[in-house]
C-alpha positions as CSV (number, residue, x, y, z in Angstrom):
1,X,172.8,119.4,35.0
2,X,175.1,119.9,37.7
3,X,172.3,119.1,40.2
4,X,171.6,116.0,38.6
5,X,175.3,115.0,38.3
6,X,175.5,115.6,42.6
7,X,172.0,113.7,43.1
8,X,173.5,110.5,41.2
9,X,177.0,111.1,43.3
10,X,175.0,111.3,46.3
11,X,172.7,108.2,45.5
12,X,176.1,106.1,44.8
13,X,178.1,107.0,47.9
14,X,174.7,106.2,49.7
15,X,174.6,102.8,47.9
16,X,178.1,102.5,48.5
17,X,178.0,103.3,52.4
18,X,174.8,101.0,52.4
19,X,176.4,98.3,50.4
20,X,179.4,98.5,52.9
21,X,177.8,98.2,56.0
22,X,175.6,94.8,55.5
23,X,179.1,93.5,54.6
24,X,180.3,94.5,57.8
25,X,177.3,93.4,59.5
26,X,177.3,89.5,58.3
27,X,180.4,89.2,59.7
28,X,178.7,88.1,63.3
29,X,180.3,86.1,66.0
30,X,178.0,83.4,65.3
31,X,179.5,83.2,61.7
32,X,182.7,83.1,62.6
33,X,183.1,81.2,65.7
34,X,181.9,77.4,65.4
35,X,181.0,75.5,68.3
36,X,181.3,71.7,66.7
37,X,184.9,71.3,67.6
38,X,185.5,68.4,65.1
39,X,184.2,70.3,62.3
40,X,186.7,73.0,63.1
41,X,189.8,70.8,63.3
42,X,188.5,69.4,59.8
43,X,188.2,72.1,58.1
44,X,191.0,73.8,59.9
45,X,193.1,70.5,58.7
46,X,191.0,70.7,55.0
47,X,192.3,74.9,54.6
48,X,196.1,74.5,56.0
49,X,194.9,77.1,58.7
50,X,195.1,77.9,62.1
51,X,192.8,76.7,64.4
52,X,191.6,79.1,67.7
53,X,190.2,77.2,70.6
54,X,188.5,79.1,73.3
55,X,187.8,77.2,76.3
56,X,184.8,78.6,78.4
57,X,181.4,78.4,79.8
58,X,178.0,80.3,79.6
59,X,178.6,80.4,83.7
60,X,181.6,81.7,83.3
61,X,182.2,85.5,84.0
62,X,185.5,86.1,83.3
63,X,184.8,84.2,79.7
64,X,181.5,86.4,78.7
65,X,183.8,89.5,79.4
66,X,186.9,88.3,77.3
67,X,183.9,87.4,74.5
68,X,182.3,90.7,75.0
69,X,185.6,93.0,75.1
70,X,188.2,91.1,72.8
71,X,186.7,87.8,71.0
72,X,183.5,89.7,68.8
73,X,185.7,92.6,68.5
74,X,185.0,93.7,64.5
75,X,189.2,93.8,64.3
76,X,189.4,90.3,66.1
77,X,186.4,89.0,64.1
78,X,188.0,90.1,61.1
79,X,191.2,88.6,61.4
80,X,190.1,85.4,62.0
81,X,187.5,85.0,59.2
82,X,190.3,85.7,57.4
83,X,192.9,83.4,58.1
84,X,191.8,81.4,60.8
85,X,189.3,78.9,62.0
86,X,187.4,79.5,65.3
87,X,185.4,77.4,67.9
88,X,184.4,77.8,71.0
89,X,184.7,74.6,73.7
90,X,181.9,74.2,76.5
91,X,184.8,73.0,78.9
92,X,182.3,71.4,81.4
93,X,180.7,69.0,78.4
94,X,183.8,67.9,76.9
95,X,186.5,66.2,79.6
96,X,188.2,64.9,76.7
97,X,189.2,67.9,75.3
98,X,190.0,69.0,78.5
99,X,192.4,66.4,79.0
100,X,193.8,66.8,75.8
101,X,194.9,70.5,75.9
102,X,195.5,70.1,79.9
103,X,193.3,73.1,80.6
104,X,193.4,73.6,84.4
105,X,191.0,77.4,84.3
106,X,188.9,79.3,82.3
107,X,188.6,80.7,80.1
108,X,191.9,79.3,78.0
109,X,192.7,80.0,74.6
110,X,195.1,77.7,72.4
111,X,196.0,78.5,68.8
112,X,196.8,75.4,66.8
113,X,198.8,75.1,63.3
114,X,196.8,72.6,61.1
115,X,199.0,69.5,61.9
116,X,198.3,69.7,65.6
117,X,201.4,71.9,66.8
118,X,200.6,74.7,69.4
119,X,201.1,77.7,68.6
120,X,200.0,80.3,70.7
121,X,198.4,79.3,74.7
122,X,196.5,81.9,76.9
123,X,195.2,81.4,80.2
124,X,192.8,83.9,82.4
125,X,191.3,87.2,81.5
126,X,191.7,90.3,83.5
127,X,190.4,92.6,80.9
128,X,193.2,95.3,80.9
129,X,194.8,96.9,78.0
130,X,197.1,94.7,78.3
131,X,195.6,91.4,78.2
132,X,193.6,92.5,75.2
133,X,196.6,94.1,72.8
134,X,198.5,90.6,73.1
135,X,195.7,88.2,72.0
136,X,195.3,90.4,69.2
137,X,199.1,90.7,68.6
138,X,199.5,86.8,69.0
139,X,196.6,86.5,66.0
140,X,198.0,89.0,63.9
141,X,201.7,87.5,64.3
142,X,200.7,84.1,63.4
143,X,198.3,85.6,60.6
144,X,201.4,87.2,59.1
145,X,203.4,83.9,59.3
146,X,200.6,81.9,57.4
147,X,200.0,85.0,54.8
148,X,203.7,84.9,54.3
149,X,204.1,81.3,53.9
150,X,201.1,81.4,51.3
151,X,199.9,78.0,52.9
152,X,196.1,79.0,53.6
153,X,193.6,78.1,51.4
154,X,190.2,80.6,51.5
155,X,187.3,79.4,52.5
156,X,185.7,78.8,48.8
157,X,188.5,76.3,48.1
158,X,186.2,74.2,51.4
159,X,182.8,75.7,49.5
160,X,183.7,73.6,46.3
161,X,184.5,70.4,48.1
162,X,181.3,70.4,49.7
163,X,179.5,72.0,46.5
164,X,178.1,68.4,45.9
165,X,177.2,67.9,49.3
166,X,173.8,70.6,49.9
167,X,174.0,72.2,53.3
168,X,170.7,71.4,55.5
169,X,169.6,75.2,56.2
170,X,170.6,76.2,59.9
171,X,167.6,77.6,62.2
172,X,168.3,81.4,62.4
173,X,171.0,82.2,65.2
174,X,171.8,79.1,66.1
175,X,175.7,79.2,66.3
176,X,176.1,75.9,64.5
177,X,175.0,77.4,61.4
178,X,176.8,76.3,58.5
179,X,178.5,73.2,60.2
180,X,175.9,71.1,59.3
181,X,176.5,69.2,55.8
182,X,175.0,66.1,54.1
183,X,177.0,62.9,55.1
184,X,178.2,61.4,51.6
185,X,177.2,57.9,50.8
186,X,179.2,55.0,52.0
187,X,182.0,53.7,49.7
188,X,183.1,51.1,51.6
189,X,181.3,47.6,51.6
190,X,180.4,46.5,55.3
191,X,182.5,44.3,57.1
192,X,180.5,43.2,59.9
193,X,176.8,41.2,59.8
194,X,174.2,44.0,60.3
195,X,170.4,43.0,61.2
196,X,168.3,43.1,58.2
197,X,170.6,41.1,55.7
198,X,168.5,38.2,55.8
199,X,165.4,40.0,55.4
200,X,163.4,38.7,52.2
201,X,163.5,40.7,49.2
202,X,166.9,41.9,50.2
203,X,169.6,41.1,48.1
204,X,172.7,40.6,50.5
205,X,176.2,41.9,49.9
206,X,178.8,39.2,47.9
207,X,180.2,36.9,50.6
208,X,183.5,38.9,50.3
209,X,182.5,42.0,51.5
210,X,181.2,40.8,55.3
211,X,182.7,39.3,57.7
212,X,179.5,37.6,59.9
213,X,182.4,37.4,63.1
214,X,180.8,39.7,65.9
215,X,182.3,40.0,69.0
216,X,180.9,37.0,71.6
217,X,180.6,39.4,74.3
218,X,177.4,41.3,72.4
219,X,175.3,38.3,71.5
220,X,171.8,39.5,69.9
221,X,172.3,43.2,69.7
222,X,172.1,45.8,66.9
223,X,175.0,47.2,65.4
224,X,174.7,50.5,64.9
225,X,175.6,52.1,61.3
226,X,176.0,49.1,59.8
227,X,179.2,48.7,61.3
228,X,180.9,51.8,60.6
229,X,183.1,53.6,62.9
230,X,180.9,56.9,64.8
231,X,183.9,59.3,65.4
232,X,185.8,58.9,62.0
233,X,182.9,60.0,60.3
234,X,182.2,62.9,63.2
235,X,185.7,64.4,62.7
236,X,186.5,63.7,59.1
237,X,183.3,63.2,57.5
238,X,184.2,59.8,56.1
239,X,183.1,56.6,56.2
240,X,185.5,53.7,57.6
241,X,184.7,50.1,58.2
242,X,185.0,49.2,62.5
243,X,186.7,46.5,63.9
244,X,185.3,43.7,65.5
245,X,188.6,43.9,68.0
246,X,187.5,47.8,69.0
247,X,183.8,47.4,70.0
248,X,182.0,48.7,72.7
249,X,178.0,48.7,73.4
250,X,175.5,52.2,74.1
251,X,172.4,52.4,74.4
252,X,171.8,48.9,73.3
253,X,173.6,48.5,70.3
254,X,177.4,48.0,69.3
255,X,179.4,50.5,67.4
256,X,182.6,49.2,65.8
257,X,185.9,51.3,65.8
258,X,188.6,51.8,63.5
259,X,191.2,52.5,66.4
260,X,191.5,51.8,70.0
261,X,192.0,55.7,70.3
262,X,188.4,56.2,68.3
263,X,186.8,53.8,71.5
264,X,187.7,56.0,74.2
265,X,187.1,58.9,72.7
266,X,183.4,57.6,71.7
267,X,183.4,56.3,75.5
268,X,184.0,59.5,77.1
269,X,181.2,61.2,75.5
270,X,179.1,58.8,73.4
271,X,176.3,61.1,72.8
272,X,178.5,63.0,70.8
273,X,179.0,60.3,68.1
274,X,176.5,58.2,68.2
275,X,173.2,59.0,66.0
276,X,169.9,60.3,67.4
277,X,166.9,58.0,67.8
278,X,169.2,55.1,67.8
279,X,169.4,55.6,64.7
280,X,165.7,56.0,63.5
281,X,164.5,57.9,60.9
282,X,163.4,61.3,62.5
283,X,160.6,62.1,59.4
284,X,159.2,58.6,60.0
285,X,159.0,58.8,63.8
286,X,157.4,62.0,63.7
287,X,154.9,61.2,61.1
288,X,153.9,57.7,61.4
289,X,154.9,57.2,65.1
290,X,157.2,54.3,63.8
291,X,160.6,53.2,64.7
292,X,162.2,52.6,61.3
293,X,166.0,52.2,61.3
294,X,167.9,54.6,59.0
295,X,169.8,53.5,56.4
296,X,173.8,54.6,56.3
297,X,173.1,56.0,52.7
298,X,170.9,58.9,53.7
299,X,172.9,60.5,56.4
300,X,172.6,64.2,57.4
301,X,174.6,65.9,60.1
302,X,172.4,69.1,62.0
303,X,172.8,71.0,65.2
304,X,176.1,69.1,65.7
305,X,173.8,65.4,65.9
306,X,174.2,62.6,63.3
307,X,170.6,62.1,61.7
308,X,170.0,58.9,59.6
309,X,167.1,58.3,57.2
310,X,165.3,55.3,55.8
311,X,165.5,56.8,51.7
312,X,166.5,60.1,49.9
313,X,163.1,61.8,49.8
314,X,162.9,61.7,53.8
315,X,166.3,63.1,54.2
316,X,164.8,65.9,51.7
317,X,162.0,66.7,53.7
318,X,163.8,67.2,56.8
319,X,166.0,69.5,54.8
320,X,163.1,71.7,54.4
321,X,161.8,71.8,58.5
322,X,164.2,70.3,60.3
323,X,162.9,72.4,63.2
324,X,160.2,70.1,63.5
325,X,162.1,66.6,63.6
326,X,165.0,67.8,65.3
327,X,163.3,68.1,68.4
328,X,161.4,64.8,69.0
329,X,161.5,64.0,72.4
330,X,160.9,59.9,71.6
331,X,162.4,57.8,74.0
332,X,163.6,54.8,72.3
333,X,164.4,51.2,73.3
334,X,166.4,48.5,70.9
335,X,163.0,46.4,71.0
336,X,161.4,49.6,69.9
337,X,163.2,49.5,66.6
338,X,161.3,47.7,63.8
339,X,163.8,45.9,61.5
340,X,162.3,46.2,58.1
341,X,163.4,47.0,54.4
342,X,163.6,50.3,53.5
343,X,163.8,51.2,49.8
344,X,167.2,52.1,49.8
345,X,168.1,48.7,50.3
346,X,166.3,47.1,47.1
């Protein structure tokens, strides 16, 4: 009996021990730091948390050390999955982040409070003792401040906002993982006159809800996302209606803004915002070797890029291998596009 009783112990401390370490072990730096930074200020924003910005490069010596010896630390890891949100900034891609924080070296490290305030600024990496015990004193200071305050929503509370909203399943170890949601539909009715209105068998909006006024200086070209503005539905996941007064033309088509502010930022690094294959359907284009413009309902956000598709069942079956449409290599032109119905629009 007493055998028996030490065998089942044994078994349950071995469960236990087991049980302990995979918890330990999905708790990865590619779980916890993000590399999209507007996702991270959203959800940082969404969870009244902190926000750690780590400025860097993959060239960068100095910033592989500090990554190495102090950022995917299991302590460090732990305290920001916790209470923080964390994303790493390729400094050489993004000059208007640069700008923004005023970061002069690498790598830099700013801690944010979810309204924007700084909190917390480190520049260089040495590696001494020194270096390293107050980056982890500066997090567990302001960890304490938040815990205290009671502010900080976990990360669930963000898990049942986006319950209705299926993540697209991330390729495995691909640090975006898990940034990558469905774009909800459109609520708001266009406001600007988007090619295809006219097309028969097309019912067009009421009169009230477009206003057919587009800017003289882009005569004949596509507008993009039916009008909708690129970078406050990067950043906040939202769709709002552009303005004819902020518009600007890429890549042969016109994107409306809500903001003057939303312009330049789209300016300074328009691939960022603006949707891959101009917009195409990926599943289409891969398939049928057709340009077919994407409708705004069936949006998907993957790998950091804004993917729009032409009805619901695509979207679906890029959700299932978005390896392979991902990665289409097409080079498109505007004449490329074919303007036609697609189902969604019936």
């Amino acid at each position: 009996m007493r055998t028996r009783w030490f065998a089942l112990v044994l078994s349950f401390s071995l469960l236990s021990g087991l049980t302990a370490r995979i918890a330990v072990a999905e708790l990865t730096a590619a779980s916890v730091w993000g590399h999209d930074f507007a996702a991270a200020e959203a959800e940082a924003t969404r969870l009244k948390r902190p926000l750690v910005i780590h400025f860097g490069a993959t060239y960068c010596p100095p910033c592989r050390r500090m990554e190495k010896e102090v950022l995917h630390t299991p302590q460090v890891l732990k305290t920001l999955d916790a209470g923080f949100v964390a994303v790493k900034v390729d400094l050489p891609s993004n000059p208007a982040l640069q700008k923004r924080f005023n970061v002069q070296s690498m790598p830099t490290d700013v801690i944010l409070s979810p309204d924007g305030r700084v909190l917390a600024r480190a520049e260089g990496y040495d590696g001494a003792a020194a270096t390293k015990q107050k980056y982890v004193n500066n997090l567990t200071k302001i960890d304490n401040q938040y815990a205290a305050a009671g502010t900080r929503l976990p990360r669930t509370a963000a898990g049942a906002v986006d319950q209705k909203l299926p993540s697209i399943p991330a390729i495995p170890d691909r640090a975006l993982a898990g940034n990558d949601k469905l774009v909800p539909q459109p609520t708001e009715p266009r406001k600007v006159d988007v090619p295809g209105d006219s097309v028969p068998g097309v019912t067009p909006p009421a009169d009230g809800e477009i206003d057919r006024t587009v800017p003289p200086e882009f005569p004949e070209i596509i507008v993009a996302m039916d009008g909708y503005c690129p970078v406050t539905l990067r950043t906040s996941r939202t769709w709002k209606t552009g303005n004819k007064d902020f518009a600007t033309e890429y890549d042969g088509q016109v994107f409306y803004f809500t903001a003057a502010e939303k312009m330049q930022e789209f300016k300074a690094n328009p691939e960022r915002f603006a949707p891959r294959l101009l917009g195409c359907d990926p599943v289409v284009l891969a398939e049928s070797d057709l340009a077919i413009r994407g409708s705004t309902k069936f949006g998907a956000y993957y790998e950091g890029s804004l993917f729009l598709f032409q009805t619901a069942e695509s979207r679906a079956r890029f959700k299932k291998t978005p390896q392979r449409y991902s990665q289409l290599k097409h080079v498109l032109r505007p004449e490329d596009v074919k303007r036609v119905a697609s189902n969604s629009d019936k």
